[in-house]
VOROMI-231335 format. One record per residue (C-alpha): residue in one letter; y, x, z. Coordinates in steps of 0.05 Angstrom, whole numbers, plus 5000, padded with zeros to 4 digits. Each point is the difference from the previous one (the first is absolute). Layout:
<atom><r>A</r><north>Y</north><east>X</east><up>Z</up></atom>
...
This chain:
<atom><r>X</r><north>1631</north><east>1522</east><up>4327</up></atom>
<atom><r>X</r><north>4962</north><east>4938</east><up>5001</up></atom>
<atom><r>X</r><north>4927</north><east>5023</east><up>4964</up></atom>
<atom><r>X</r><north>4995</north><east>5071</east><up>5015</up></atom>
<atom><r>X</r><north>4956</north><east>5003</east><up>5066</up></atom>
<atom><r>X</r><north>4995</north><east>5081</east><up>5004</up></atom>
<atom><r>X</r><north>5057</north><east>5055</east><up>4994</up></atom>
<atom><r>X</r><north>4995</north><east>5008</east><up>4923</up></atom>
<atom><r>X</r><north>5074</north><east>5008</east><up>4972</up></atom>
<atom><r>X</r><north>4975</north><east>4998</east><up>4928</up></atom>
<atom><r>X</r><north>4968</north><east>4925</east><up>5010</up></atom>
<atom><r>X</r><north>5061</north><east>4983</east><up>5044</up></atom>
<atom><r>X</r><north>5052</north><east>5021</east><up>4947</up></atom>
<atom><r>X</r><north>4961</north><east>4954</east><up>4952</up></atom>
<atom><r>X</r><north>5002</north><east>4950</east><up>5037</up></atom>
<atom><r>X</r><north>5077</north><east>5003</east><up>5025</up></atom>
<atom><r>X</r><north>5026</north><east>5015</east><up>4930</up></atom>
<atom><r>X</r><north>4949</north><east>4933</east><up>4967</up></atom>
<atom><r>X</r><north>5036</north><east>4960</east><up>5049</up></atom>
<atom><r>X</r><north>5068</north><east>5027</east><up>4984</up></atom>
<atom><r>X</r><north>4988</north><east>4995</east><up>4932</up></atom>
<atom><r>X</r><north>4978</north><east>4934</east><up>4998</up></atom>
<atom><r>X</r><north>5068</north><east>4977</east><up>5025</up></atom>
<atom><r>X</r><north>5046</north><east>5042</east><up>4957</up></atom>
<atom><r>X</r><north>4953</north><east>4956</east><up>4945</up></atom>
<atom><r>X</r><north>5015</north><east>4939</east><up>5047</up></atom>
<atom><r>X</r><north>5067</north><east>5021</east><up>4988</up></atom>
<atom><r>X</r><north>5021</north><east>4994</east><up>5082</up></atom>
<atom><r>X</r><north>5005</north><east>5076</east><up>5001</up></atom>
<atom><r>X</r><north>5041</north><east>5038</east><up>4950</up></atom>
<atom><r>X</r><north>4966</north><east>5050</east><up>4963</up></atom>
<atom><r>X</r><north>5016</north><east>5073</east><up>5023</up></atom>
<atom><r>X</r><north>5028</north><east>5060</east><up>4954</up></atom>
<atom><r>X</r><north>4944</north><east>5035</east><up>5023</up></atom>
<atom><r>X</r><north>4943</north><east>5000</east><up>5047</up></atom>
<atom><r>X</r><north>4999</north><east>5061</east><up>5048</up></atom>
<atom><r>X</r><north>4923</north><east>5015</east><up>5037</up></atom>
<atom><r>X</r><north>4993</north><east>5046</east><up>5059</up></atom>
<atom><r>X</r><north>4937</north><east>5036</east><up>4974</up></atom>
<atom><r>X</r><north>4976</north><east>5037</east><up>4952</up></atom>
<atom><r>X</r><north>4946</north><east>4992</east><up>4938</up></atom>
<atom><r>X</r><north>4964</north><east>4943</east><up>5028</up></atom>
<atom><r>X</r><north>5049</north><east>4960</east><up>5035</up></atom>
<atom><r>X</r><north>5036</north><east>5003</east><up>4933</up></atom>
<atom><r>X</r><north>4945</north><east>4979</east><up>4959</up></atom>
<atom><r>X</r><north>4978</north><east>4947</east><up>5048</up></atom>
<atom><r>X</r><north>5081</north><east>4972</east><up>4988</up></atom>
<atom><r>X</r><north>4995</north><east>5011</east><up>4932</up></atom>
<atom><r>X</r><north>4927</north><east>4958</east><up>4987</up></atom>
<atom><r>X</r><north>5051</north><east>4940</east><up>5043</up></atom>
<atom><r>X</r><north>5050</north><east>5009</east><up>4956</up></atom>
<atom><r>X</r><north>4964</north><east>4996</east><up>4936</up></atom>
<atom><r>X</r><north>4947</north><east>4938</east><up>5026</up></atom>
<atom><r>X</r><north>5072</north><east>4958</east><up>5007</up></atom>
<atom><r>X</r><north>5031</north><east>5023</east><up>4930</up></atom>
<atom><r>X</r><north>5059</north><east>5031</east><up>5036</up></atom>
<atom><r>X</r><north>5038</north><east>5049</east><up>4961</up></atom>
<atom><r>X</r><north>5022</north><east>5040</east><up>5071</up></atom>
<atom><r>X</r><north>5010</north><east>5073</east><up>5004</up></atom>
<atom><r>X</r><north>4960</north><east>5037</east><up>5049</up></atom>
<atom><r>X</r><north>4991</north><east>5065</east><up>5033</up></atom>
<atom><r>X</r><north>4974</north><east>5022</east><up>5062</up></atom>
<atom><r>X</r><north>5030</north><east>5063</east><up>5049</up></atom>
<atom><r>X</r><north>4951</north><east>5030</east><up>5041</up></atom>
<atom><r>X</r><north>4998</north><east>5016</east><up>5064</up></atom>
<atom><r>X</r><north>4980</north><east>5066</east><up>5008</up></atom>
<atom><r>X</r><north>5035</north><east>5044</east><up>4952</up></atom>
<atom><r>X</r><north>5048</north><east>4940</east><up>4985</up></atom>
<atom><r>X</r><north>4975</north><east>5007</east><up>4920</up></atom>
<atom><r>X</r><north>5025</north><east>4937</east><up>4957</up></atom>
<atom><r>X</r><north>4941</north><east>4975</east><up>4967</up></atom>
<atom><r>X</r><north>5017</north><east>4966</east><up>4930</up></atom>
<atom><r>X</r><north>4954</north><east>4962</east><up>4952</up></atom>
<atom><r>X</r><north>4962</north><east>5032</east><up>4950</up></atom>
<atom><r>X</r><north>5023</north><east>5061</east><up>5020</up></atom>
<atom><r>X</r><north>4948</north><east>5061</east><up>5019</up></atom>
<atom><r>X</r><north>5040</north><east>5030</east><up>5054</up></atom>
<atom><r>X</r><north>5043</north><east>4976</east><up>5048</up></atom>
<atom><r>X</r><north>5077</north><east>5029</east><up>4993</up></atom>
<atom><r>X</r><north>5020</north><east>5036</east><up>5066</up></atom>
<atom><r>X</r><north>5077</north><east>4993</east><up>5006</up></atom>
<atom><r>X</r><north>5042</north><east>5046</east><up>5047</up></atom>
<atom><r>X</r><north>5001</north><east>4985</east><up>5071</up></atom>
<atom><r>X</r><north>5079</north><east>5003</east><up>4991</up></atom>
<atom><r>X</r><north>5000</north><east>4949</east><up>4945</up></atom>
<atom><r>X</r><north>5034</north><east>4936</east><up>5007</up></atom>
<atom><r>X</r><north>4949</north><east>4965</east><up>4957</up></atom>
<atom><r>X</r><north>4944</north><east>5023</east><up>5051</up></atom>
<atom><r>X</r><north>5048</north><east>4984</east><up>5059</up></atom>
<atom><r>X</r><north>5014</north><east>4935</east><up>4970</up></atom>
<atom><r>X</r><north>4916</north><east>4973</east><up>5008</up></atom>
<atom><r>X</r><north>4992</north><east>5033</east><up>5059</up></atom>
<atom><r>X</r><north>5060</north><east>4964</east><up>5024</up></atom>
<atom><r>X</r><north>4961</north><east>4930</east><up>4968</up></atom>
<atom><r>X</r><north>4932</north><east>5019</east><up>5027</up></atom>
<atom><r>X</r><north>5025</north><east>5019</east><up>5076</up></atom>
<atom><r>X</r><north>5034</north><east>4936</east><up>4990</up></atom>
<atom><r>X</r><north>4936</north><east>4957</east><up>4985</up></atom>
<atom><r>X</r><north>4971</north><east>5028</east><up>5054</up></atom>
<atom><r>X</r><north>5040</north><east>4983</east><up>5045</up></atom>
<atom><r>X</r><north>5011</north><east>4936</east><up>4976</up></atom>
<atom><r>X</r><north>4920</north><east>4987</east><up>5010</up></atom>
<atom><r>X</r><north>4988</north><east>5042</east><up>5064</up></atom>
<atom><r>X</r><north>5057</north><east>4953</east><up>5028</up></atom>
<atom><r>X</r><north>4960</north><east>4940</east><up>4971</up></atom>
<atom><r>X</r><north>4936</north><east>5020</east><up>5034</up></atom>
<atom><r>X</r><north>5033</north><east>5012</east><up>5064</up></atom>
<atom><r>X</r><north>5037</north><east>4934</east><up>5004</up></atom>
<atom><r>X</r><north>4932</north><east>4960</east><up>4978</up></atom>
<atom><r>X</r><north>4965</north><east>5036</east><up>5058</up></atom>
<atom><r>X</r><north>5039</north><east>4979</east><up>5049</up></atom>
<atom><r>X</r><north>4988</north><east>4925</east><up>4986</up></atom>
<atom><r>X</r><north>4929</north><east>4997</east><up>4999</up></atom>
C-alpha cells in the first residue's frame, strides 16, 4: 500500500485492486475469474467502485471474517454457507493463503530496512 497512511482496509483495498486493475487493462496481468475480498460490505464495495472506475467486467465477492458470510453484489444479505462446505472451505483456504502470502511479505521487507 503505497497512499494509504493510516490502518483503513476499505481505502487500502481501493487502492490495491486500482493498481491491479490497471494492469489486467495493461494487459501484463491476466484477468481473474473472480475477485475474492477478505471483508465484508465495505471492503466489497470499496473493490467494487475499483472495478467499475477501470471498466472491468470482474466478479466480486467478499467473505467476512467474523461469521465467514460471503458477501455478493446487489444482494441484501450475505449467504452463510455451512462450516462443512467445501465451497466455504475452498475461500477460507484462498484467504489464509493471502495472508500468508502478505504477512510473509511484511516480514521479509522488515528485515531489510
Amino acid at each position: 500500500i503505497k497512499t494509504v497512511k493510516s490502518n483503513n482496509d476499505v481505502a487500502s483495498i481501493y487502492e490495491l485492486i486500482t493498481r491491479f486493475g490497471k494492469r489486467v487493462c495493461d494487459e501484463r496481468e491476466k484477468k481473474p475469474d473472480l475477485l475474492v475480498i477478505d471483508g465484508g460490505k465495505g471492503q466489497l464495495n470499496s473493490a467494487l467502485r475499483a472495478v467499475r472506475i477501470l471498466n472491468l467486467a470482474i466478479p466480486t465477492i467478499g467473505l467476512a471474517k467474523r461469521l465467514e458470510e460471503i458477501y455478493i453484489p446487489n444482494m441484501k444479505m450475505p449467504i452463510a454457507l455451512s462450516p462443512r462446505s467445501t465451497a466455504l472451505q475452498l475461500l477460507r483456504a484462498i484467504r489464509d493463503e493471502a495472508h500468508r502470502f502478505a504477512i510473509t511479505f511484511q516480514k521479509k521487507r522488515r528485515k531489510l530496512t
